[in-house]
C-alpha positions as CSV (number, residue, x, y, z in Angstrom):
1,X,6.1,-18.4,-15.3
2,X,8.9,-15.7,-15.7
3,X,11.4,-17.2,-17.1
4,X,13.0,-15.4,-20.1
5,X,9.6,-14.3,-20.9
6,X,9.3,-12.5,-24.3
7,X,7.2,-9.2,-23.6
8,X,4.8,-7.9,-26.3
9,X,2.4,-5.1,-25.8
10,X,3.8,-2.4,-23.4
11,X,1.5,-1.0,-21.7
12,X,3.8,1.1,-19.0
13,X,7.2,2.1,-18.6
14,X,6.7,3.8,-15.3
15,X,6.4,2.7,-11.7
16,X,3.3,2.2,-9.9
17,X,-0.5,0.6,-10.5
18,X,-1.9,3.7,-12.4
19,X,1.0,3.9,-15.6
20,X,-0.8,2.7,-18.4
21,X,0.9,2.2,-21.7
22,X,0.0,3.3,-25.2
23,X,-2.7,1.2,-27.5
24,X,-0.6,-0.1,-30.0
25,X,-2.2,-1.9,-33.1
26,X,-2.4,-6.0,-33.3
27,X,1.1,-5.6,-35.6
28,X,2.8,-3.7,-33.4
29,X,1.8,-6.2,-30.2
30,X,2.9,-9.0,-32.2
31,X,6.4,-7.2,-33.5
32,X,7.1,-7.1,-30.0
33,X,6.3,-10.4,-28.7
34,X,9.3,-11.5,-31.2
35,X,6.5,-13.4,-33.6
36,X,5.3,-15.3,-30.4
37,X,1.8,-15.8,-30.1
38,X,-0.3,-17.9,-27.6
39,X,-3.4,-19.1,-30.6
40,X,-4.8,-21.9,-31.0
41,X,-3.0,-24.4,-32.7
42,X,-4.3,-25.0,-36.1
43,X,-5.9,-28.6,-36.6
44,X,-4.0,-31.0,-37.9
45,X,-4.8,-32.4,-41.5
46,X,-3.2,-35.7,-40.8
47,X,-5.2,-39.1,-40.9
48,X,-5.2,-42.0,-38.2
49,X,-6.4,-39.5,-35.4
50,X,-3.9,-36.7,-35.7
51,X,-7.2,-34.5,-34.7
52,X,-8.3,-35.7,-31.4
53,X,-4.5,-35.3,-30.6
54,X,-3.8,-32.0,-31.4
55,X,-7.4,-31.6,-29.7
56,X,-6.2,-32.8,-26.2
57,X,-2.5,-31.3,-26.7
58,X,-4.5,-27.8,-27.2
59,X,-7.0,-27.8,-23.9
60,X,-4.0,-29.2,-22.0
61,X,-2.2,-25.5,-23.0
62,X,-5.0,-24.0,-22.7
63,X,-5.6,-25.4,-19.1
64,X,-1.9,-24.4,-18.1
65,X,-2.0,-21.0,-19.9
66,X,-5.2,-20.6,-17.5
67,X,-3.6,-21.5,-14.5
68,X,-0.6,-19.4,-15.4
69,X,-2.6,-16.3,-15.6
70,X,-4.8,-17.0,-12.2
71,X,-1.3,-17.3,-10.5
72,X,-0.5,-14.0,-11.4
73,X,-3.3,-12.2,-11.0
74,X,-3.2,-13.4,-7.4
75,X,0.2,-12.2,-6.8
76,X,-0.7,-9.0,-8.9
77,X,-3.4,-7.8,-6.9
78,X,-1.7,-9.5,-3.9
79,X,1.5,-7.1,-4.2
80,X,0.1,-4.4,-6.0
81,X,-2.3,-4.3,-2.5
82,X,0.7,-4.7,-0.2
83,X,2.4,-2.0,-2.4
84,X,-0.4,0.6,-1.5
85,X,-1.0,0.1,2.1
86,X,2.7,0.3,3.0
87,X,3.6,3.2,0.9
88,X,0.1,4.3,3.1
89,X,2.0,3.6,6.4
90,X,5.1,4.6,5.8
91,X,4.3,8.1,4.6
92,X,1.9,8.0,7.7
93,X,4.5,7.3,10.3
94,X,7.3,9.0,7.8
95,X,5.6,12.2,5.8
96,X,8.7,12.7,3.0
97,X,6.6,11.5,-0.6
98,X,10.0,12.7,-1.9
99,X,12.3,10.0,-0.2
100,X,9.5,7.3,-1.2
101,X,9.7,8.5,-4.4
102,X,13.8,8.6,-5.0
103,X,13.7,5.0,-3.2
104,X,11.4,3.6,-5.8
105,X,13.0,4.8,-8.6
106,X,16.5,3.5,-7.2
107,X,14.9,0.3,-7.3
108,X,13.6,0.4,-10.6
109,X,17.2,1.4,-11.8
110,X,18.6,-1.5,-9.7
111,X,16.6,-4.4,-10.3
112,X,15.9,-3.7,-14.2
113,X,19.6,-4.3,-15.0
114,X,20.0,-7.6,-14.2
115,X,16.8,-8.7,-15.3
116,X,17.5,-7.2,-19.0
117,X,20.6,-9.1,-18.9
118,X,18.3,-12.5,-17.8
119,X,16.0,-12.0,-20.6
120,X,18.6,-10.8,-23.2
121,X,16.9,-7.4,-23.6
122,X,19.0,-6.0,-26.5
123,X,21.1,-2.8,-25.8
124,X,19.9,0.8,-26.8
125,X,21.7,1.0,-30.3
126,X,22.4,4.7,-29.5
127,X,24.4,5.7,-33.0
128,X,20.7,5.3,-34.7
129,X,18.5,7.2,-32.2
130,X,20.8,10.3,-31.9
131,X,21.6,12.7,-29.0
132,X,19.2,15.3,-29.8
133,X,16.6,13.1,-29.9
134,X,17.5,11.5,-26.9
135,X,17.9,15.6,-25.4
136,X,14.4,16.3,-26.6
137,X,11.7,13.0,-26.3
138,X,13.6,10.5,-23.6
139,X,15.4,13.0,-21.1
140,X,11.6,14.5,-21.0
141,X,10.0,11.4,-20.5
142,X,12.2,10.8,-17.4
143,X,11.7,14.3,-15.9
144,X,7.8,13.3,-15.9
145,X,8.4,9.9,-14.7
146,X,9.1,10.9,-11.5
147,X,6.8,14.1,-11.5
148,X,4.2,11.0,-11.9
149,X,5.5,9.1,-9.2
150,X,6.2,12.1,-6.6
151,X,2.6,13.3,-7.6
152,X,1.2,9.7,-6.9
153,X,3.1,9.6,-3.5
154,X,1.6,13.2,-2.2
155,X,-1.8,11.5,-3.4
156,X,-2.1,8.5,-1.4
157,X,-0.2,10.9,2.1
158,X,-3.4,13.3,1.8
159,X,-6.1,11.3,0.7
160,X,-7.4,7.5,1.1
161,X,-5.7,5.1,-1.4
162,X,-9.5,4.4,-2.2
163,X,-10.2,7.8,-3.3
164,X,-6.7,8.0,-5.2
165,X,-7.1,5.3,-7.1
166,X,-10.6,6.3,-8.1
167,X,-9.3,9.7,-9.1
168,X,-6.3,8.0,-11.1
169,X,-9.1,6.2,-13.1
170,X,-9.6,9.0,-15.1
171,X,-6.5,8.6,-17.1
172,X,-8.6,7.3,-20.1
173,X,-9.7,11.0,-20.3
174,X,-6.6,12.5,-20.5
175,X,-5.1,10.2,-23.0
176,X,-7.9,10.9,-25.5
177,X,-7.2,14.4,-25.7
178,X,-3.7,14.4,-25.1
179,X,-3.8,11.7,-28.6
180,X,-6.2,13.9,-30.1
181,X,-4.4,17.1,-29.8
182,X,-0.7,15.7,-30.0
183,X,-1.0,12.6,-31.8
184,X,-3.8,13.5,-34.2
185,X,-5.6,10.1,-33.5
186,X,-9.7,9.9,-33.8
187,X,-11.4,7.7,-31.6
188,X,-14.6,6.1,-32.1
189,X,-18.0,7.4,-30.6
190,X,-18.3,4.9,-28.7
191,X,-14.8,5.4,-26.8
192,X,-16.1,8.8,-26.4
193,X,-19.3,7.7,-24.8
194,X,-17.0,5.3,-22.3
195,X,-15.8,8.2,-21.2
196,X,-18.7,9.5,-19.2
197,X,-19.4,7.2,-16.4
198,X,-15.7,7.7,-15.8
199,X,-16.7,11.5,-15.3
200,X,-19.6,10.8,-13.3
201,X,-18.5,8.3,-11.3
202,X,-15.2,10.6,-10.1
203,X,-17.1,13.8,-9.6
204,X,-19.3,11.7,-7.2
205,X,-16.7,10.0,-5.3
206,X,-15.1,13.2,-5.0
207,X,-18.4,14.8,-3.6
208,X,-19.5,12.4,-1.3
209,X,-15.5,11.9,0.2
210,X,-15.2,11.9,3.8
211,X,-11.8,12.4,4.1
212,X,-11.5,14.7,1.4
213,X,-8.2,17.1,0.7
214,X,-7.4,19.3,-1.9
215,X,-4.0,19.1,-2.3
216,X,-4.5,15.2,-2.6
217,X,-6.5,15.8,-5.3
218,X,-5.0,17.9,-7.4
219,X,-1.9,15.3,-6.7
220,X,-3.6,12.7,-8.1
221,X,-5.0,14.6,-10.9
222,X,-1.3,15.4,-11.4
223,X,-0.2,12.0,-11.2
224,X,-2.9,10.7,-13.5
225,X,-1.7,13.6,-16.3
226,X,1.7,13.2,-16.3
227,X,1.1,9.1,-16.3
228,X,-1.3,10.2,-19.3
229,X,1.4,12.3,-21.0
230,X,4.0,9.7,-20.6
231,X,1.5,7.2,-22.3
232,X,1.2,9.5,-25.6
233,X,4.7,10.1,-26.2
234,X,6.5,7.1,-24.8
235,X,4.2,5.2,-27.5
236,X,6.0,7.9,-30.4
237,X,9.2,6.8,-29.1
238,X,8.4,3.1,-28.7
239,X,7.4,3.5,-32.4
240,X,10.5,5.8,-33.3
241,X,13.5,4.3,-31.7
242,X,12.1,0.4,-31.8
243,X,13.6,0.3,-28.6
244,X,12.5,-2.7,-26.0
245,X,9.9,-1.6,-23.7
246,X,12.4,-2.9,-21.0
247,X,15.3,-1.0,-21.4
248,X,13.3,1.8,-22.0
249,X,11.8,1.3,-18.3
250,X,16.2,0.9,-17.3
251,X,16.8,3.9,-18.8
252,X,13.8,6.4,-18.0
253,X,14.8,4.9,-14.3
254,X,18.5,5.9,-14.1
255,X,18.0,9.4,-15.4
256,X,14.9,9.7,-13.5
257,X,17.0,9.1,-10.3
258,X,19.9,11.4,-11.5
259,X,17.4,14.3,-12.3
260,X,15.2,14.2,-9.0
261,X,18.1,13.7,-6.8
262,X,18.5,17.8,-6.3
263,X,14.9,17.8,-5.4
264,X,15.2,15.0,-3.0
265,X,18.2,16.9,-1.3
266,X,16.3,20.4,-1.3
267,X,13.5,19.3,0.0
268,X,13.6,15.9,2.1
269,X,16.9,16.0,3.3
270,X,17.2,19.5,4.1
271,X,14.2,19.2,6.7
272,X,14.9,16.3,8.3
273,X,18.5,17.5,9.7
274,X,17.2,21.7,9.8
275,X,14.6,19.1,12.5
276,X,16.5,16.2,13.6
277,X,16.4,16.9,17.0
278,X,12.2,16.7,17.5
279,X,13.0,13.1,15.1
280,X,15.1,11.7,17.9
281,X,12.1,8.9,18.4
282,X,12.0,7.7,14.7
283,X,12.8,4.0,14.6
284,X,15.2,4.3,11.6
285,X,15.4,0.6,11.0
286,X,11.5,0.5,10.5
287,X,11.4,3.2,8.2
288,X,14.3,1.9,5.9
289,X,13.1,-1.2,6.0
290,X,9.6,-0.2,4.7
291,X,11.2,2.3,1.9
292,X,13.1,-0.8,0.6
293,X,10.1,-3.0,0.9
294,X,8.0,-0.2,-0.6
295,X,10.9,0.0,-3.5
296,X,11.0,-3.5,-4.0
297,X,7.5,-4.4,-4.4
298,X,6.9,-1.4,-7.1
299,X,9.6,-3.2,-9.2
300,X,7.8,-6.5,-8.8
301,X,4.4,-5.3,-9.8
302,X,5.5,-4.4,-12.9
303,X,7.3,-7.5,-13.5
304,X,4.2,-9.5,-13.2
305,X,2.7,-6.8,-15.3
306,X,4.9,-7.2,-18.3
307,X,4.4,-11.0,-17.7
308,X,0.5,-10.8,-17.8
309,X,0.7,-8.8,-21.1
310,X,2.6,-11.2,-22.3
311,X,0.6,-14.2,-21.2
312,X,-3.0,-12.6,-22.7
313,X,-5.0,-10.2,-25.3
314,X,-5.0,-6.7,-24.5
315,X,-8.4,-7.1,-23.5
316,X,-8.0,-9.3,-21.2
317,X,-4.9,-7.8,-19.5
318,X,-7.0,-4.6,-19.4
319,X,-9.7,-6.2,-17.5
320,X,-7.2,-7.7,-15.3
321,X,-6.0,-4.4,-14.5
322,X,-9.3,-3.4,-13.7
323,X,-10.3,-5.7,-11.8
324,X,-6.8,-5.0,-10.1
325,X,-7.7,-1.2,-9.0
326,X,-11.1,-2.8,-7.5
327,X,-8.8,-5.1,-5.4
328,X,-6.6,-2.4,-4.4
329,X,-9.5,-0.3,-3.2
330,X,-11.3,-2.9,-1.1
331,X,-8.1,-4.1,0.6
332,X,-7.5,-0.6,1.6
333,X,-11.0,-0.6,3.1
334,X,-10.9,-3.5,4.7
335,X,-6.9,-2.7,6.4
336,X,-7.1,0.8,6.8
337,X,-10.7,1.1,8.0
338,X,-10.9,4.3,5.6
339,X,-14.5,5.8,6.6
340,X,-16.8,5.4,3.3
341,X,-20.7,6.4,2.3
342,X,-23.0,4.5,-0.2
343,X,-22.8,6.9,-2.8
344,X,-19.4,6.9,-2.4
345,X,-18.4,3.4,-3.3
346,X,-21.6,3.7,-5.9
347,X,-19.0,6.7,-7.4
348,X,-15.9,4.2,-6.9
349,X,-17.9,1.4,-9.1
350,X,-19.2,4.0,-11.9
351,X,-15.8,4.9,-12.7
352,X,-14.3,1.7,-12.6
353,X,-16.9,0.5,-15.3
354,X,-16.0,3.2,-17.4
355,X,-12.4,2.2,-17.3
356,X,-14.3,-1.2,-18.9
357,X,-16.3,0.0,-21.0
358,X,-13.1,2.6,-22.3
359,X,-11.0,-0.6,-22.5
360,X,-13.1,-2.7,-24.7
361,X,-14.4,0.0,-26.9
362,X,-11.2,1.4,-27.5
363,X,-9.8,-2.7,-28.4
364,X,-12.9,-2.8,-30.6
365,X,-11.4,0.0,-32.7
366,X,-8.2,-1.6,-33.4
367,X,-9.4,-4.5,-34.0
368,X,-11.5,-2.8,-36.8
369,X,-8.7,-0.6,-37.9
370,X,-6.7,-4.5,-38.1
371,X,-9.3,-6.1,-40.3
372,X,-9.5,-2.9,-42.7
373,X,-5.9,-2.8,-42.3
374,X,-6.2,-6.4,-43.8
375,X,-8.4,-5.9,-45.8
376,X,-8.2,-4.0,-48.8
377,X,-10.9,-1.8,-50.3
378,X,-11.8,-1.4,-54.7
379,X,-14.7,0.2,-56.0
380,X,-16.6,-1.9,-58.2
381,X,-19.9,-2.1,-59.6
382,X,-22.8,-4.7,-57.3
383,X,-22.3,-6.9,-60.8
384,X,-19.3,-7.8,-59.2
385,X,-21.6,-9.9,-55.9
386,X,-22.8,-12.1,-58.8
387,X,-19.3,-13.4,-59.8
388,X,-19.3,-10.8,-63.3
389,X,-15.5,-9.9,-63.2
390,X,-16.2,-7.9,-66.2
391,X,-18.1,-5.2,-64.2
392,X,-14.6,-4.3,-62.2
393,X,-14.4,-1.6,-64.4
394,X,-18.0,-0.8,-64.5
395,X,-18.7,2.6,-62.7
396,X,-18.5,2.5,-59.5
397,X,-21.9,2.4,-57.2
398,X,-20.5,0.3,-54.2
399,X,-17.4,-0.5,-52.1
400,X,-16.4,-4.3,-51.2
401,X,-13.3,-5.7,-50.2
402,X,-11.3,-8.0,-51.3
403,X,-8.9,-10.2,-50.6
404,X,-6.0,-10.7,-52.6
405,X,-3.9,-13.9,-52.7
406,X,-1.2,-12.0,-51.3
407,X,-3.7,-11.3,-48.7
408,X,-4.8,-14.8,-47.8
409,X,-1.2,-16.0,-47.9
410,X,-0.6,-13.6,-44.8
411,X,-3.9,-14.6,-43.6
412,X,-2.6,-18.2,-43.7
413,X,0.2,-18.0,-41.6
414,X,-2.2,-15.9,-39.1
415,X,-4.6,-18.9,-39.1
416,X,-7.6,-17.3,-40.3
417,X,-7.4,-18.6,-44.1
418,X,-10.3,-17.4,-46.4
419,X,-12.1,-20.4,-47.2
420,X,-14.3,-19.4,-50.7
421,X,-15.1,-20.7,-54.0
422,X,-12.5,-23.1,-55.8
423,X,-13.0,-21.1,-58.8
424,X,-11.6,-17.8,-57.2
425,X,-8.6,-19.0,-56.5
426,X,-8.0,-18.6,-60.5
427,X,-5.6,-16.5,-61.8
428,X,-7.5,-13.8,-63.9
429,X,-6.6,-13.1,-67.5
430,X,-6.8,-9.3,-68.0
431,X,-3.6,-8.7,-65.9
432,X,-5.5,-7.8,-62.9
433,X,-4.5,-9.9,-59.7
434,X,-6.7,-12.6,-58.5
435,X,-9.6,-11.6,-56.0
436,X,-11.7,-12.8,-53.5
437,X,-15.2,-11.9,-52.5
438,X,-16.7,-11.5,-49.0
């Protein structure tokens, strides 16, 4: 299932369940699976039963390709669970989120390496991005990576992973006005509307919680931003630099480490030996061993991450991710024992359908913006729906498209050829190019 897989849409380059990547467009997903895509084989054209062949090859891909993605969304939810309740205990028995924090991002740094050399990631070509742009969008990115991951730690030490994760699902909200305002993008009404159970259903949860802590909150409001503002611009630099989405993750790792080491000194270190004498009972072996386990699992999430996204649609990897938060929060009840109400987990659920909702509206737009994309747009008179090419210069009254034969060549190789009249695939004679009506 992993082996050398060629990654398309990337949709985080940070550690941890809650980093969500930026929505790139259907061109942009497939420029970086490398042109591979998992369609449907077109059917063969071939007599003597060529058909019922390519039939039976396709729903025997299909059935693998299915049993490919149930594998790994078992062991995603499975370690993506494990991942939460331990980085749960171990700031329980062992209350530094800083340490946590510097031993994931070690990881990250440590385990990417080899696995970009596995996959043949290609190298940062560093003479065409620049140093001041590396000074100015990548260094930055870094220095809120592990704001985002410290945040997320401090989160889950004050408050139930169930209420974190609830909070976190207001990222959605964040990265339509952080687009709006610094990326300039328009959403659709209907993304807009998605957005309100997601409001709803975290002002609830936050109402009705039991366990409730303000600095938890505001840390996983934190977390959720800087996970928000780290989706916005690592989508600009994606876009900018054309730079794999895994060595991205390598390098926002290494200077993530290098940057929050200071902190990690000031603040972790420092305390434990100003207090080493009242942490004379601290099983040492324990705790390492749960920091590297806590390290090494964040790594492997993602993994399986990038795999799944390159396995299915975006939709489907963002109800997968979904559905992933939902089995985060229940095994988190059911472990921890966290005390919860009815109109708590009816809060939990709002949200979490909102994050649906935001997801499928917000792949309905770009699949619209695709297909106009596609597409092309000429005035012409409603003469024209009646096969009169003479009325292309007629005043205009209406708006159709139409597809070129440029067009349906691309549309061709796609699989999605426009199948119309014989007689429109005729070259016209006034010097105009041929067109097709829909």
């Amino acid at each position: 299932v992993f082996k050398k897989a060629r990654f398309g849409r990337s949709r985080t380059i940070s550690d941890g369940d809650d980093a969500e990547m930026p929505d790139l467009s259907e061109s942009d997903i497939e420029d970086r699976r490398g042109g591979a895509k998992h369609s449907v084989p077109m059917v063969s054209q071939h007599p003597g039963g060529g058909d019922a062949e390519d039939d039976a090859g396709c729903d025997k891909d299909n059935a693998m390709l299915c049993c490919k993605v149930l594998f790994l969304c078992l062991c995603w939810y499975t370690v993506s669970s494990t991942n939460n309740i331990i980085g749960k205990s171990l700031l329980t028995y062992y209350p530094y989120p800083a340490t946590a924090t510097l031993f994931q991002l070690l990881s990250t740094a440590l385990f990417s390496q080899p696995l970009a050399m596995y996959w043949r990631v290609p190298p940062v070509r560093w003479n065409l991005i620049g140093w001041r742009y590396y000074a100015t969008m990548i260094v930055p990115l870094a220095f809120g990576k592990f704001i985002a991951a410290v945040s997320a730690h401090i989160s889950i030490w004050k408050v139930p992973i169930s209420y974190a994760h609830t909070v976190k699902a207001s990222m959605p909200i964040f990265v339509v006005f952080l687009s709006r305002i610094i990326l300039r993008e328009r959403q659709t009404w209907l993304v807009y509307l998605s957005l309100t159970p997601i409001v709803t259903g975290v002002i609830i949860a936050t109402l009705t919680e039991l366990s409730f802590d303000i600095t938890g909150l505001l840390s996983a409001l934190l977390a959720t931003l800087a996970f928000s503002l780290q989706n916005v611009f690592s989508k600009k630099c994606l876009k900018e630099t054309r730079m794999h989405h895994i060595r991205l993750l390598l390098v926002l790792a290494r200077i993530s480490c290098l940057l929050f080491l200071p902190v990690w000194l000031i603040f972790d270190v420092r305390y434990v030996l100003s207090n080493w004498d009242s942490m004379a009972g601290t099983d040492w072996t324990w705790v390492v061993g749960l920091l590297l386990l806590d390290g090494f699992l964040n790594f492997a999430q993602n993994v399986i991450a990038f795999t799944m996204i390159a396995l299915v649609t975006p939709l489907s990897y963002a109800v997968a991710n979904a559905s992933k938060r939902i089995a985060v929060i229940l095994m988190s009840l059911v472990i921890l024992q966290n005390p919860v109400t009815t109109a708590n987990c009816v809060g939990m659920g709002m949200a979490i359908l909102g994050v649906l909702l935001y997801n499928k509206a917000k792949y309905d737009q770009n699949r619209e913006a695709q297909r106009i994309k596609l597409l092309p747009y000429v005035k012409s008179d409603a003469d024209m729906i009646n096969n009169d090419p003479s009325a292309l210069h007629a005043s205009p009254s209406m708006v159709i498209p139409v597809m070129t034969l440029e067009a349906e060549s691309r549309a061709a190789k796609n699989g999605s050829v426009f199948r119309g009249h014989q007689s429109d695939q005729q070259r016209r004679g006034d010097g105009h190019p041929p067109y097709r009506y829909v």
